[in-house]
KEGU-141691 format. One record per atom (N, C-alpha, C, CB): x, y, z; atom name; residue number from 1. Coordinates in nm, 4 decimals. Each point is the difference from the previous one (the first is absolute). Glycine has a CB too. Example, Ala and Ser with C-alpha at 12.3 -4.5 7.8 and 13.67 -1.06 7.14 Angstrom:
<sites>
+----------+----------+----------+------+-----+
|        X |        Y |        Z | site | pos |
+----------+----------+----------+------+-----+
|   1.3190 |  -0.5690 |   0.7800 |    N |   1 |
|  -0.0890 |   0.1190 |   0.0000 |   CA |   1 |
|   0.0900 |   0.1200 |   0.0000 |    C |   1 |
|  -0.1892 |  -0.1173 |   0.1246 |   CB |   1 |
|   0.1542 |   0.2223 |  -0.1966 |    N |   2 |
|   0.0820 |   0.1190 |   0.0060 |   CA |   2 |
|  -0.0770 |   0.1090 |   0.0730 |    C |   2 |
|   0.1184 |  -0.0628 |  -0.2145 |   CB |   2 |
+----------+----------+----------+------+-----+
</sites>
This chain:
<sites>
+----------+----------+----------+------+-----+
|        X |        Y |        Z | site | pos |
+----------+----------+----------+------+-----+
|  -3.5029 |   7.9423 |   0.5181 |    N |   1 |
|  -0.0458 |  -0.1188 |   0.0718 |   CA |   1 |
|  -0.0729 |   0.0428 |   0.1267 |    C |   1 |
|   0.1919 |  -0.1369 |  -0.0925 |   CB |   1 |
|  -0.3192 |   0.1198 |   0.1240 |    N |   2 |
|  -0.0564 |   0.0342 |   0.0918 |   CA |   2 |
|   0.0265 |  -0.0711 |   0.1327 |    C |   2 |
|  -0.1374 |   0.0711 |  -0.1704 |   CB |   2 |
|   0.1424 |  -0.0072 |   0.2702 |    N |   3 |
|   0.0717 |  -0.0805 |   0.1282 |   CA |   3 |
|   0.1151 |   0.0098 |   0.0201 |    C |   3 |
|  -0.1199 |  -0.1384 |  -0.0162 |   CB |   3 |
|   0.1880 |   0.2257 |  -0.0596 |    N |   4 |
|   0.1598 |   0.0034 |   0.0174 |   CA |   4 |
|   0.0231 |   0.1275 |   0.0492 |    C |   4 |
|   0.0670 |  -0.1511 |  -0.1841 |   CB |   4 |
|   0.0470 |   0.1219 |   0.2642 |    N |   5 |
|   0.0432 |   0.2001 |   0.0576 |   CA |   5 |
|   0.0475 |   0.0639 |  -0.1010 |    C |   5 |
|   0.0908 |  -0.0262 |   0.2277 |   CB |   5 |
|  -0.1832 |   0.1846 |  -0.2609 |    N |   6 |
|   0.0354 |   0.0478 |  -0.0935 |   CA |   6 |
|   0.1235 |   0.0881 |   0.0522 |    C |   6 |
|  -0.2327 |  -0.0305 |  -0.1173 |   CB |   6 |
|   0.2560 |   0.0285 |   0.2408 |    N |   7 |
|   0.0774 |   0.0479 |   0.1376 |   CA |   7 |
|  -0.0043 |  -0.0070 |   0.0725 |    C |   7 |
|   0.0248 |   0.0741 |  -0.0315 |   CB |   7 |
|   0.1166 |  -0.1052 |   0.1388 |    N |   8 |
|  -0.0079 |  -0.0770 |   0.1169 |   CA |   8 |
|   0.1171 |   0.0654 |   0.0578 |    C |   8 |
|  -0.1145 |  -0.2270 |  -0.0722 |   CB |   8 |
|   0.0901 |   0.2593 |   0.2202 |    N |   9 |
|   0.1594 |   0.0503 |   0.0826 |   CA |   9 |
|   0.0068 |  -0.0427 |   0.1565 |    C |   9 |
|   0.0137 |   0.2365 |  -0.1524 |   CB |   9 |
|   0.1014 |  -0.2838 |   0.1660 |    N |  10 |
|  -0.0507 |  -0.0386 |   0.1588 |   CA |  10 |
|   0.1474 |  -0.1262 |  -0.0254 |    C |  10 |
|  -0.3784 |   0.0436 |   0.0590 |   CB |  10 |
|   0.3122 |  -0.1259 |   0.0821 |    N |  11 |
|   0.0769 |  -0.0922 |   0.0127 |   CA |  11 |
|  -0.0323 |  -0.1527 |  -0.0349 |    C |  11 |
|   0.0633 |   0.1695 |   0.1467 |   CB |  11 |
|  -0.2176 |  -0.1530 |  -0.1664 |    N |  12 |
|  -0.0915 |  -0.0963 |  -0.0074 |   CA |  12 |
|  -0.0291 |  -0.0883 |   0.1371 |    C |  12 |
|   0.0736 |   0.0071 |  -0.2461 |   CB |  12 |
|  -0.0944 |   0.0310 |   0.3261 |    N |  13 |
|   0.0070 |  -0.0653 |   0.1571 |   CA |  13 |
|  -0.1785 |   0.0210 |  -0.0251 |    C |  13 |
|   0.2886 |   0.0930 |   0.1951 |   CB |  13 |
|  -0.3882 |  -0.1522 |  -0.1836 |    N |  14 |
|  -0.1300 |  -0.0265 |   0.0089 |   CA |  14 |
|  -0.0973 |  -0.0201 |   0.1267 |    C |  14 |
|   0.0945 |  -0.0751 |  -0.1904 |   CB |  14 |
|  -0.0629 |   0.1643 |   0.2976 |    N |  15 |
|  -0.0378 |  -0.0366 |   0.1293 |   CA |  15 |
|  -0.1543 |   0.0872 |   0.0457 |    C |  15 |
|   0.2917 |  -0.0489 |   0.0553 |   CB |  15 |
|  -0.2972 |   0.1598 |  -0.1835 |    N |  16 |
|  -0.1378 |   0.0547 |  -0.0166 |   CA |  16 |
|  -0.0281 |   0.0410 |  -0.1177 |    C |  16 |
|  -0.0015 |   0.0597 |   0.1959 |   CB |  16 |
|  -0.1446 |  -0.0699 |  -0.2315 |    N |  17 |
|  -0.0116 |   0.0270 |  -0.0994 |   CA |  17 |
|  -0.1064 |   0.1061 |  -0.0266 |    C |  17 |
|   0.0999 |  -0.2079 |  -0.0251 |   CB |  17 |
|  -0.0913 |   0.3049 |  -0.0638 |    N |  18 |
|  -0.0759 |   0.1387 |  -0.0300 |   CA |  18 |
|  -0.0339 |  -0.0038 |  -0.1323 |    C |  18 |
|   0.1168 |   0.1371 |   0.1577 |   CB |  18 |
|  -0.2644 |  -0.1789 |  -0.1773 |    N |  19 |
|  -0.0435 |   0.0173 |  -0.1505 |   CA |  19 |
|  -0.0608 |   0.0993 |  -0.0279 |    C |  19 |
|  -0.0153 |  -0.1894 |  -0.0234 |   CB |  19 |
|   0.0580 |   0.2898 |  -0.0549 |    N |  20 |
|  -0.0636 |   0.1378 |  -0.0439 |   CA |  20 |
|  -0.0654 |  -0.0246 |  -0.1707 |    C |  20 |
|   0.2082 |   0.1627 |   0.1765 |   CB |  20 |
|  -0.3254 |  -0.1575 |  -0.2361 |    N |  21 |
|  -0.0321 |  -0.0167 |  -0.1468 |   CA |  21 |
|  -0.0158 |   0.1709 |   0.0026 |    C |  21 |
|  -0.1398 |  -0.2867 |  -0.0538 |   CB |  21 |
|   0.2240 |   0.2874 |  -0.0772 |    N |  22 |
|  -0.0115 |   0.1347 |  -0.0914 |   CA |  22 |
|  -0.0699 |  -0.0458 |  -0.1088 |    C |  22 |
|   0.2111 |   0.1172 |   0.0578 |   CB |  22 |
|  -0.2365 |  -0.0184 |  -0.1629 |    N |  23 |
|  -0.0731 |   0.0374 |  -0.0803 |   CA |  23 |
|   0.0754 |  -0.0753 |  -0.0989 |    C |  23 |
|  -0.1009 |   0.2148 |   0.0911 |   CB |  23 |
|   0.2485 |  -0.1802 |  -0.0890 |    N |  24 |
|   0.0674 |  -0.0719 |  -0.1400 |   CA |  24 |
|   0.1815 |  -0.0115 |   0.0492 |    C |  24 |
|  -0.2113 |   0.1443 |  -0.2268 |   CB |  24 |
|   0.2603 |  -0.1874 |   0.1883 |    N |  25 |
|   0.1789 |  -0.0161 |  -0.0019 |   CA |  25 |
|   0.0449 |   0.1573 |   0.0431 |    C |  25 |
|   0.0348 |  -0.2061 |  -0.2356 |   CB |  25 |
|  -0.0889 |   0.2857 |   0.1143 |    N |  26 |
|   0.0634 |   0.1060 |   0.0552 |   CA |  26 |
|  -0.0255 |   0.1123 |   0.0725 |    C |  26 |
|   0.0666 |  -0.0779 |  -0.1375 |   CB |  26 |
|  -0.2072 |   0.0333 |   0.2231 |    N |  27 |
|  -0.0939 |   0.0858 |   0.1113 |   CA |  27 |
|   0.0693 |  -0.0219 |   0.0838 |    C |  27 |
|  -0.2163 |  -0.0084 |  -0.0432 |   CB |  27 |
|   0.2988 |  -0.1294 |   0.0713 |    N |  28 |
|   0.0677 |  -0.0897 |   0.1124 |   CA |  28 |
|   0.1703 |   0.0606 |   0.0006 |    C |  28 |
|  -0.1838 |  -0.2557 |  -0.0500 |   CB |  28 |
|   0.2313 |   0.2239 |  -0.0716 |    N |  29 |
|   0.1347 |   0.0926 |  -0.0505 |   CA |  29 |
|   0.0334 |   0.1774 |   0.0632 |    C |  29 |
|  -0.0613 |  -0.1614 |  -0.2472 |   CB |  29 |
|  -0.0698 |   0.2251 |   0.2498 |    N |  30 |
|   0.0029 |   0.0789 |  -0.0288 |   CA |  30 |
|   0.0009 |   0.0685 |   0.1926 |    C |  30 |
|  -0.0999 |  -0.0573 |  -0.3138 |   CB |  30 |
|  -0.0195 |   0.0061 |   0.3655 |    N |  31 |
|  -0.0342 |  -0.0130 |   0.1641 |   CA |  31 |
|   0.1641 |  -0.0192 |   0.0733 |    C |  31 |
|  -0.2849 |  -0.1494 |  -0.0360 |   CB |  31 |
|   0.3555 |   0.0215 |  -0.0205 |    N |  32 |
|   0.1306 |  -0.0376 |   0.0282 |   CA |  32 |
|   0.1072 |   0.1424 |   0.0397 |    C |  32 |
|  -0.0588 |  -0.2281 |  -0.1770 |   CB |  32 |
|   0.0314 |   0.2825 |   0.0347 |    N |  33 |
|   0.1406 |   0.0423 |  -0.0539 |   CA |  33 |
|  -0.0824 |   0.1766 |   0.0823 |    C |  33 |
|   0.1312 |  -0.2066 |  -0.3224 |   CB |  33 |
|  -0.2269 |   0.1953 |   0.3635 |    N |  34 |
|  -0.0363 |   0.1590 |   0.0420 |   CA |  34 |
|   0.1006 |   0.0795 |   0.1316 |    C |  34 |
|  -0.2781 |  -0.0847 |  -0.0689 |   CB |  34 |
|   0.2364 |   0.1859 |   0.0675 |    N |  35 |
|   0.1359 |   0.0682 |   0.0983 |   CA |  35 |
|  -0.0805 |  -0.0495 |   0.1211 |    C |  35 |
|   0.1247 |   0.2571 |  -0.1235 |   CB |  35 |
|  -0.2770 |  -0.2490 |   0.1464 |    N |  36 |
|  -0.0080 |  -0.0300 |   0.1611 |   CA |  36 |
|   0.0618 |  -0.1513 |   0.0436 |    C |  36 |
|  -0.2340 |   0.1560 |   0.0064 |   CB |  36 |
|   0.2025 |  -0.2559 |  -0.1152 |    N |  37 |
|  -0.0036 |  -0.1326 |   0.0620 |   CA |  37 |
|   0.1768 |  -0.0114 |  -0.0294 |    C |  37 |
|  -0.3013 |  -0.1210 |  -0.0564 |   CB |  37 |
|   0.4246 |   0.2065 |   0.0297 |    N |  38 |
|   0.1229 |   0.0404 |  -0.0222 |   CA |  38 |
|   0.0411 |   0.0271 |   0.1313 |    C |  38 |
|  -0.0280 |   0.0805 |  -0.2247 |   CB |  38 |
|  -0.0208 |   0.0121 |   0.2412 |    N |  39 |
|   0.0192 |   0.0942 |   0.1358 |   CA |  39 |
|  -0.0403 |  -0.1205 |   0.1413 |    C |  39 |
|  -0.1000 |   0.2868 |  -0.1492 |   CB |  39 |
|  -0.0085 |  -0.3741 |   0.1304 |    N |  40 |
|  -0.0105 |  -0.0615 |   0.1326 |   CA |  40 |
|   0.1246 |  -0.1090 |  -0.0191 |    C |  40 |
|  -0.2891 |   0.0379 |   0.0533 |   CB |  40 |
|   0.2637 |  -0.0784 |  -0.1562 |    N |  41 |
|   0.1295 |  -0.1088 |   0.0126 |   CA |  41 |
|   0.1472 |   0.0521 |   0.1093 |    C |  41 |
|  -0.0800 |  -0.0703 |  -0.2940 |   CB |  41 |
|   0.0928 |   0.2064 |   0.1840 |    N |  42 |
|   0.1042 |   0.0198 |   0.1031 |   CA |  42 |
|   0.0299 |   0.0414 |   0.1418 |    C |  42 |
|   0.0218 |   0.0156 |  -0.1816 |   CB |  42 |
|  -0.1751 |  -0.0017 |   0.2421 |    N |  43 |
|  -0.0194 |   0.0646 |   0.1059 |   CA |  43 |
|  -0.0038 |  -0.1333 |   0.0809 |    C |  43 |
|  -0.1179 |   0.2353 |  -0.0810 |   CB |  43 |
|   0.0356 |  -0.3255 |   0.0456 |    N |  44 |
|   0.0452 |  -0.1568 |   0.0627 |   CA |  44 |
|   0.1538 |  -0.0850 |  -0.0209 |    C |  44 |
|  -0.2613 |  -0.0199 |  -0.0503 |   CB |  44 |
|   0.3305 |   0.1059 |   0.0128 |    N |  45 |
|   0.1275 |  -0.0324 |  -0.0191 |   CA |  45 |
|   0.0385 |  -0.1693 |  -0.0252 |    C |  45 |
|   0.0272 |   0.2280 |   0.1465 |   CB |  45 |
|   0.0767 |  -0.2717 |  -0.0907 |    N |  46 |
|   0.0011 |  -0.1757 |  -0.0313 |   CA |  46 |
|  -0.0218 |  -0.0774 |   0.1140 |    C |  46 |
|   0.1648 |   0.0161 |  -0.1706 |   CB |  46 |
|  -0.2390 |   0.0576 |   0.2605 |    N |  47 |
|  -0.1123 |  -0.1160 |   0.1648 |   CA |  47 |
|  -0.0733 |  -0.0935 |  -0.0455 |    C |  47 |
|  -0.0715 |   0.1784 |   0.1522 |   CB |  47 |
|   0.0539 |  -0.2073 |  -0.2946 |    N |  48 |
|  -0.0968 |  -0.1439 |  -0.0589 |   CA |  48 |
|   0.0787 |  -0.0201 |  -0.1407 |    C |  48 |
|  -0.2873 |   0.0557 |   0.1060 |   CB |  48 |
|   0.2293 |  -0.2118 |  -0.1166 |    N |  49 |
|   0.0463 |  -0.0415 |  -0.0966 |   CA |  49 |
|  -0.1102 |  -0.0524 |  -0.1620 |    C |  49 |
|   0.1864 |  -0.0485 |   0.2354 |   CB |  49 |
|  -0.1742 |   0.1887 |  -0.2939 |    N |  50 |
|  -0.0978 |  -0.0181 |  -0.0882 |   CA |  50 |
|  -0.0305 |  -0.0546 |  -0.1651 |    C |  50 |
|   0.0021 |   0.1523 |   0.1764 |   CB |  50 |
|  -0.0860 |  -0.2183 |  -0.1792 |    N |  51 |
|   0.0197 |  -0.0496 |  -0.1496 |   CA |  51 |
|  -0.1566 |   0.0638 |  -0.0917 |    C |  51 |
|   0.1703 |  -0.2734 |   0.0943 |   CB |  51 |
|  -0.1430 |   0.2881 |  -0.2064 |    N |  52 |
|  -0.1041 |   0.1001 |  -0.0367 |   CA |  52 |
|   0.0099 |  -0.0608 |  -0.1272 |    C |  52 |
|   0.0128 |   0.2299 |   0.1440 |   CB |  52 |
|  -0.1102 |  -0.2569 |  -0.1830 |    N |  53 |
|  -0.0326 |  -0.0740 |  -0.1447 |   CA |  53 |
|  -0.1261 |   0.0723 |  -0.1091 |    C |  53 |
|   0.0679 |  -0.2390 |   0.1540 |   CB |  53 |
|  -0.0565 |   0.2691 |  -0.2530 |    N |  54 |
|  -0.1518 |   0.0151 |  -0.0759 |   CA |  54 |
|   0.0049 |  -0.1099 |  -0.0977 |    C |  54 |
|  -0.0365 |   0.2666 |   0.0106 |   CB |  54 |
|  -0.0386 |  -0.2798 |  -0.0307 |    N |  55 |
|  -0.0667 |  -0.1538 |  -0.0559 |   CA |  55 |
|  -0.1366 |   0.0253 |  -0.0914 |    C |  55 |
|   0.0824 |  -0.1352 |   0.2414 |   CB |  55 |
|  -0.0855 |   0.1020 |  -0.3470 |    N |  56 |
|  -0.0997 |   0.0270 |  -0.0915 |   CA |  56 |
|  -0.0870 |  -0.1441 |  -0.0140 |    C |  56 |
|   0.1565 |   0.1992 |  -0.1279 |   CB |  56 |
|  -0.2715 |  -0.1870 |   0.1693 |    N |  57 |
|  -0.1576 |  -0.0689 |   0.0078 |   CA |  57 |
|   0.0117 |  -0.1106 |   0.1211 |    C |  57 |
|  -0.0641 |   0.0196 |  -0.2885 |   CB |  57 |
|   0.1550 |  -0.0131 |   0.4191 |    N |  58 |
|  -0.0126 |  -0.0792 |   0.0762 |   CA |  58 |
|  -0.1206 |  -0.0108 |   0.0403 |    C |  58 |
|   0.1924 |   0.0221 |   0.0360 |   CB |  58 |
+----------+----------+----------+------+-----+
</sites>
């Protein structure tokens, strides 16, 4: 179903919003799950409250 989170993590609190278009589901999957964008997460530790969604043909 297009428009639906093919994955989503967070709390869902909506107070900004960051639209990134990838190439496909799993260009986006893949960017996610990489060690750098791993590594900052944990380096920003839990000082924000984040919700992170990929979404196919928004």
């Amino acid at each position: 179903m297009r428009g639906a989170a093919v994955y989503a993590s967070g709390s869902g609190l909506k107070e900004r919003t960051v639209i990134v278009e990838w190439p496909s589901v799993d260009a986006a999957k893949a960017a996610y799950q990489s060690p750098a964008y791993q590594e900052a997460l944990v380096a920003l530790g839990d000082g924000v409250d984040r919700d992170f969604r990929i979404i196919e043909g928004a």
